[in-house]
N, C-alpha and C positions, 0 to 999 in steps of 0.2 A: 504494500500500500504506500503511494505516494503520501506528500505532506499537502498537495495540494488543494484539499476537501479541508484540513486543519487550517490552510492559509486563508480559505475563502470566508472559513466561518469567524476567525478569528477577524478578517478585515468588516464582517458584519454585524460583531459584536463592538469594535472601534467607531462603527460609522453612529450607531445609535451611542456609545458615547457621548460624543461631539455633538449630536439631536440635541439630548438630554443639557445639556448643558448650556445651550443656547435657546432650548425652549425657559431658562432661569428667567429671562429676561422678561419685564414686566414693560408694555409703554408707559414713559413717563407721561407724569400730568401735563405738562406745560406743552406749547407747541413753538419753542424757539429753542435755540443752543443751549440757554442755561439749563435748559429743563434735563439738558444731559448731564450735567456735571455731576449730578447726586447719582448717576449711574459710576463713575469713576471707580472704585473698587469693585464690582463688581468684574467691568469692563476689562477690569486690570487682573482679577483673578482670571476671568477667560481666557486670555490673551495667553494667560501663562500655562496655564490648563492643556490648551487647543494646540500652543509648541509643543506642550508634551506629547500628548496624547501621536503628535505627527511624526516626534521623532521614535516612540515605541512603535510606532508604525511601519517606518521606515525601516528599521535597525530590526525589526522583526520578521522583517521581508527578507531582507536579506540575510539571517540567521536559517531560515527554513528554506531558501537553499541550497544548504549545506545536509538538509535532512537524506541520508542513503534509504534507510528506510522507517516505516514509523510501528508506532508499539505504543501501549497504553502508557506506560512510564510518559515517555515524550505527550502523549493525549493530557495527560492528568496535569503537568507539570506546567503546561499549556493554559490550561484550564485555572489554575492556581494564579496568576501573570493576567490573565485576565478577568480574576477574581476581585484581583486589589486593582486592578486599572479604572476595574466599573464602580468605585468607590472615589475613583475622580472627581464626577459633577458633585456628589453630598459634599465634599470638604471644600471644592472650589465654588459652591452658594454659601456655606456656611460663614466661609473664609472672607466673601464680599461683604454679604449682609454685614458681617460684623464688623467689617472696613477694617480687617484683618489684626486683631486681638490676639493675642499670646497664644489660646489655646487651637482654635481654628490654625491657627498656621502650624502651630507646632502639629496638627494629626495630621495636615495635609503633608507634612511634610515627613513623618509617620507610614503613609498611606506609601508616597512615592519610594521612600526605603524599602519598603515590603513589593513592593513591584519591583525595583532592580533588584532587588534579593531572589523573588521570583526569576526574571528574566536568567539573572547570572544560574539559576537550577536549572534551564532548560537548553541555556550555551553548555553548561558542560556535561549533562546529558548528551547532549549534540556530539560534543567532542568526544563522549565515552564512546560513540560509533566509527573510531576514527583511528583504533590501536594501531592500525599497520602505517597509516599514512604520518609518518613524522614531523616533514615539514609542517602539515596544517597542526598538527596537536601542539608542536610548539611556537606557531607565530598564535595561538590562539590564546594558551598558556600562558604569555605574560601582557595579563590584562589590566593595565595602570586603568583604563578608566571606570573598570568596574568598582576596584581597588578607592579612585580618589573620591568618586561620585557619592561612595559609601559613607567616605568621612565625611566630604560636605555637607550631605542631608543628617547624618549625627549632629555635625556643627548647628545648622537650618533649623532645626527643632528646637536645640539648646537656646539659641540666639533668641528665636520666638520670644523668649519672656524676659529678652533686654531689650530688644527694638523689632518689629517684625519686618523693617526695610532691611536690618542686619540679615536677616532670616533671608529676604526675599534677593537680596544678592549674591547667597549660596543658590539657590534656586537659579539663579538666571545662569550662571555660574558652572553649574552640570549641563543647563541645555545647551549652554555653548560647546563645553566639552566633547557632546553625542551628537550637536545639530547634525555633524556631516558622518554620515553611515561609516561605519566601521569598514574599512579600508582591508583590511586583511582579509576577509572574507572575500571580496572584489577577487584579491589576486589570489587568492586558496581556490575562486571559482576558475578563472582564468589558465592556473596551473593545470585543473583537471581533464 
């Protein structure tokens, strides 16, 4: 069995994500510019939310295809990654509403540790299908960004309840990190 039925559903589980998250939106009262500004944290969680949500997307696409072949493990693990993904919209409404409060930020930021924890269980999953091939097991193997990503959302959460701007420029801070698809997978495809 291909990954490619895993791919599709996973991309249809992403998509009502991002739904979900922009049906938050309420019209404001007013009907001129200002009337948006009290949208502003809101806006601001989306924003942040919807790069995420783009780049687990992206970096997911191309993680699965590296899948040889698939097996419940890889399903469940799958499953789990998209567990804590679709707890995205709850923390990124809650996180606006509350024009981002200590506690909101710190579980969103909670939320997204537990998605790259998930994620990194289902790269080396991935990679456990991979014993003979060397080169890919070790240009895979030393993974700084899973590695730094992890401390910054440790950081992220802590910060939360010194400043949540502190908080929210670890957050900007990883999606700079992942914005551009992981590269090695590119040429581990390339090589094959």
């Amino acid at each position: 069995m291909k990954a490619n039925r895993m791919e599709a559903f996973s991309d249809g589980v992403l998509a009502i994500i991002i739904t979900i998250m922009v049906l938050e939106f309420k019209v404001p009262e007013g009907h001129d510019w200002y009337a948006l500004i009290g949208l502003g944290p809101k806006i601001l969680s989306y924003i942040f939310s919807f790069v995420y949500i783009g780049i687990y997307w992206n970096n997911h696409h191309h993680l699965l295809h590296m899948v040889r072949t698939m097996n419940g493990r890889l399903m469940w693990l799958n499953l789990l990654l998209l567990f804590w993904l679709s707890l995205v919209p709850f923390t990124t409404a809650w996180m606006g509403e509350s024009h981002f409060a200590a506690t909101p930020t710190a579980l969103y930021g909670i939320i997204l540790l537990l998605a790259a924890f998930s994620y990194w269980l289902l790269q080396r999953a991935i990679i456990n299908q991979h014993p003979g091939d060397s080169s890919f097991v070790l240009a895979m193997g030393k993974d700084w960004k899973v590695r730094l990503s992890t401390l910054l959302y440790l950081i992220a959460v802590l910060t939360a309840y010194v400043s949540p701007w502190i908080s929210g420029f670890f957050f900007v801070l990883v999606a700079v990190i992942w914005f551009v698809p992981d590269k090695r997978i590119e040429h581990a495809l390339r090589g094959h």
